[in-house]
N, C-alpha and C positions, 0 to 999 in steps of 0.2 A: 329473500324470496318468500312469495306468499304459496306453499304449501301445505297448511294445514285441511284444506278441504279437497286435498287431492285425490284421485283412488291412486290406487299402489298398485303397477302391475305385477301380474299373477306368472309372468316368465321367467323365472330366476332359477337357480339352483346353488345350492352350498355345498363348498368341497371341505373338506376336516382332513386334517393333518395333510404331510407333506413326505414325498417320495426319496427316500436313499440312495445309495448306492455312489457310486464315482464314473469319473469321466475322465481319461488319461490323456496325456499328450497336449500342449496348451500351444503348436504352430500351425499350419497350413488346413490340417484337419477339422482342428478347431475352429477356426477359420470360415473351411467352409462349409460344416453345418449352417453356422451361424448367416451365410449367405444362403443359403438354399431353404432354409427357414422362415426368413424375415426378408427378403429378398437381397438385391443389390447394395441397398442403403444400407443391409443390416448392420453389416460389421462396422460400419463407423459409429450406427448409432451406441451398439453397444461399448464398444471402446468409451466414446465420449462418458457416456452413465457411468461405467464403471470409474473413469477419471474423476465424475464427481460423487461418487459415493463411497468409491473404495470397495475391499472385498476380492471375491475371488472370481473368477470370468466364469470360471468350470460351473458356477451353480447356475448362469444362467440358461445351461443349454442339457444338462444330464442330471440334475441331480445331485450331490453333495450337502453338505452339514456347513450353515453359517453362524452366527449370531443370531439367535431368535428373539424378535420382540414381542412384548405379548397387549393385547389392547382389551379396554377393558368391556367385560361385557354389556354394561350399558350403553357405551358408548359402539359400539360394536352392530347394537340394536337399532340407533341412533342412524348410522351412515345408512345401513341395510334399508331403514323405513325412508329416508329421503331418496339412496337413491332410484328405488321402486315408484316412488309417486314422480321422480324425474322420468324414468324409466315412462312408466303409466302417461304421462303428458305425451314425450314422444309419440307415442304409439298412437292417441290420438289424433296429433296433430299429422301426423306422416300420413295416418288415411284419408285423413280430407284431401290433403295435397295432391296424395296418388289419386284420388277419387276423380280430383279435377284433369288428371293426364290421362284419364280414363284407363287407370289401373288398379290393382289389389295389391294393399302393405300387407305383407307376413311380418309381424312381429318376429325380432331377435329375441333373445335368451342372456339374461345376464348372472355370468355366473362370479358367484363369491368366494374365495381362497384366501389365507392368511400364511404369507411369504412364499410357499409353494404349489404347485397346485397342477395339474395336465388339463391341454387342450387337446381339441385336432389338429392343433399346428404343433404340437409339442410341448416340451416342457414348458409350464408360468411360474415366472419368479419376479420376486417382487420388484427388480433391479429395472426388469422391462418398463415400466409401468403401466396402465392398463391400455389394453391390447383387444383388435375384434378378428377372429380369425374366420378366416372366407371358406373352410375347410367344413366347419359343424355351424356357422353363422353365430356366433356367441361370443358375444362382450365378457373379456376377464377382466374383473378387477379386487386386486389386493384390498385389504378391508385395512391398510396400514397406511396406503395412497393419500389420503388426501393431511394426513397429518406431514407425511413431505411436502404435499404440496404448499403447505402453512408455514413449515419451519425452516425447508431447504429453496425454496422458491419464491418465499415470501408473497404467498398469492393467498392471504385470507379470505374467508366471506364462501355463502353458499352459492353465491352464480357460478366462481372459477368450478365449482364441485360437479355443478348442472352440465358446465360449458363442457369437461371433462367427458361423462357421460353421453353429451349432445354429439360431442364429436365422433366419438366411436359410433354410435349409431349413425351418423353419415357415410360412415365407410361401409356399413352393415346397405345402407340405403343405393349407395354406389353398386355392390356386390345387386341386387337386385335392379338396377336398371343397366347391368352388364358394364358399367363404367370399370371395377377392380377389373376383369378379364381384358379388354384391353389393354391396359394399362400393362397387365403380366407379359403379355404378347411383345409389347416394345421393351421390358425387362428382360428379356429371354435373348434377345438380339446379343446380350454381353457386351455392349458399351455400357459400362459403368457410368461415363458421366451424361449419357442419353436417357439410362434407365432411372440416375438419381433426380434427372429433372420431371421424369413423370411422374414420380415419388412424393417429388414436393407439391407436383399441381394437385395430383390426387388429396395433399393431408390440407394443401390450401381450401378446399373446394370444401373436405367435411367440418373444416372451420367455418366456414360460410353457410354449410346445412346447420349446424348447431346454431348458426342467427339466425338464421331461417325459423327454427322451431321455436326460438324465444321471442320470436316478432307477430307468430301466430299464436301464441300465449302469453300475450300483455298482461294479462291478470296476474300471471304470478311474478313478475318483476317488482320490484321496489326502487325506491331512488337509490344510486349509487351503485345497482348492481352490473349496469354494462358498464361502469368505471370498474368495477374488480372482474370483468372478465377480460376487460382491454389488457389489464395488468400482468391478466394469467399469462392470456397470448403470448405478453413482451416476452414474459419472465421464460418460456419455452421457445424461445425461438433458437435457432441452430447457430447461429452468429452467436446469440449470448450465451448459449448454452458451451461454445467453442471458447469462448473468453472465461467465463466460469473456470473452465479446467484448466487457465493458463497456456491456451493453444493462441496462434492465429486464426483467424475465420477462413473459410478453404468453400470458397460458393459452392466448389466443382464437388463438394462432399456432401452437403446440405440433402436433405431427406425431407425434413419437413417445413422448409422456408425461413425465410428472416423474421425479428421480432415484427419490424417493419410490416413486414406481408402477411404475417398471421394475425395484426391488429385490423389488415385495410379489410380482410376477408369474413373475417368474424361480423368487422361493423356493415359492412357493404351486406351480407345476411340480413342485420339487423333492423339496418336501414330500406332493405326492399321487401322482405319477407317473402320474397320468389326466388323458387330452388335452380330458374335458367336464371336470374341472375347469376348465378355461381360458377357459370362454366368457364370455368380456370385453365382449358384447354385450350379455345379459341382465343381469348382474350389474353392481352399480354401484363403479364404478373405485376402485380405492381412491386417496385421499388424505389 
């Protein structure tokens, strides 16, 4: 990607060190923190992560002591400056867009943490991976992420990093045109497999605003870069991500769609660069 003449947005914040203490009881309680946190879909999502990362559940939800990596401070400087002028892009481009729906973008907040870290949805750990929480409006993300995203995902290259970033702010962008609050509203009903289908339209849809934003910012694309976001897509998709951990694929579990769906949604962004193209509500999902 071409950002070296980007500005950097000015929204961020950094958290330094990480929170102690324990978290007892690993059944139903556990459980259902983890559901009333993350919604409906949470618990399987975290199950699955933990299946492929290993480790211990209790830290993703209270606090506790894992393995710590440490990254280095250049490279540290490194993730923070790109993804600030990622960041800085959005925010530009989202105003035009709402400009033309004859609305006003608030910028999010992108906060930075290293393996632990509090939101207003609660505990962040690295295990989540990065996360927008609709509680303080603020993108979390691990400053360790995108090194899984290279080694355990096999998704190199700076667009998956962009796409990453692009995504969460579409749910940031959802929460502002009241899309996330509906959404909660048919969650709250307690059909699990009702609430994991609006789950999945919803991370469809901020796959789709993340093409969206890179389709109104052609200058900074390079050749080859929407081949490694297609990649990323694949490589997260809930299917593969279910095969990864030696499971069967289980649709009725799915949170954030098939490899499948998360490539047609991204490109179908890409391909229109109109954010009602995306309405992954009305429109029947592809597979």
């Amino acid at each position: 990607m071409r950002l070296d003449d980007e500005s950097e947005s000015s929204n961020f914040e950094i958290q330094r060190g990480g929170g102690g203490g324990g978290f007892g009881g690993l059944g139903l309680p556990l459980l259902g923190l983890i559901g009333s946190r993350f919604g409906i879909g949470g618990i399987v999502v975290v199950v699955v992560l933990m299946m492929i990362f290993g480790g211990n559940p209790l830290g993703l939800v209270g606090g506790g002591s894992g393995p710590q990596t440490s990254t280095d401070a250049s490279q540290l400087t490194q993730i923070q400056h790109m993804s600030l002028k990622v960041l800085g892009s959005t925010e530009r481009r989202w105003t035009d867009l709402f400009a033309k729906m004859g609305k006003t973008y608030q910028p999010t907040t992108l906060v930075f943490y290293n393996q632990s870290g509090m939101s207003g949805c609660g505990a962040a750990q690295s295990a989540m991976g990065p996360f927008y929480c609709p509680e303080d409006n603020r993108i979390y993300l691990d400053t360790t992420f995108f090194d899984e995203l290279q080694s355990r995902f096999g998704a190199p290259g700076d667009f998956p990093e962009a796409y990453v970033i692009a995504h969460e702010v579409g749910h940031h962008v959802q929460t502002l045109l009241g899309i996330s609050d509906k959404v909660r509203q048919v969650q709250q009903s307690g059909d699990t497999a009702v609430g994991n289908a609006e789950q999945v339209k919803m991370e469809l849809q901020a796959d789709c605003y993340a093409g969206v934003w890179a389709a109104n910012d052609q200058n900074l694309l390079q050749p080859g870069d929407v081949e490694e976001g297609l990649r990323a897509a694949q490589a997260i998709g809930d299917d593969t991500l279910q095969k990864a951990a030696g499971q069967r694929p289980v649709p009725e579990s799915f949170t954030h769609g098939t490899s499948e769906q998360r490539m047609y949604w991204l490109k179908r962004g890409l391909d229109t660069a109109d954010p009602a193209a995306c309405d992954t509500f009305s429109a029947e999902a592809h597979s």
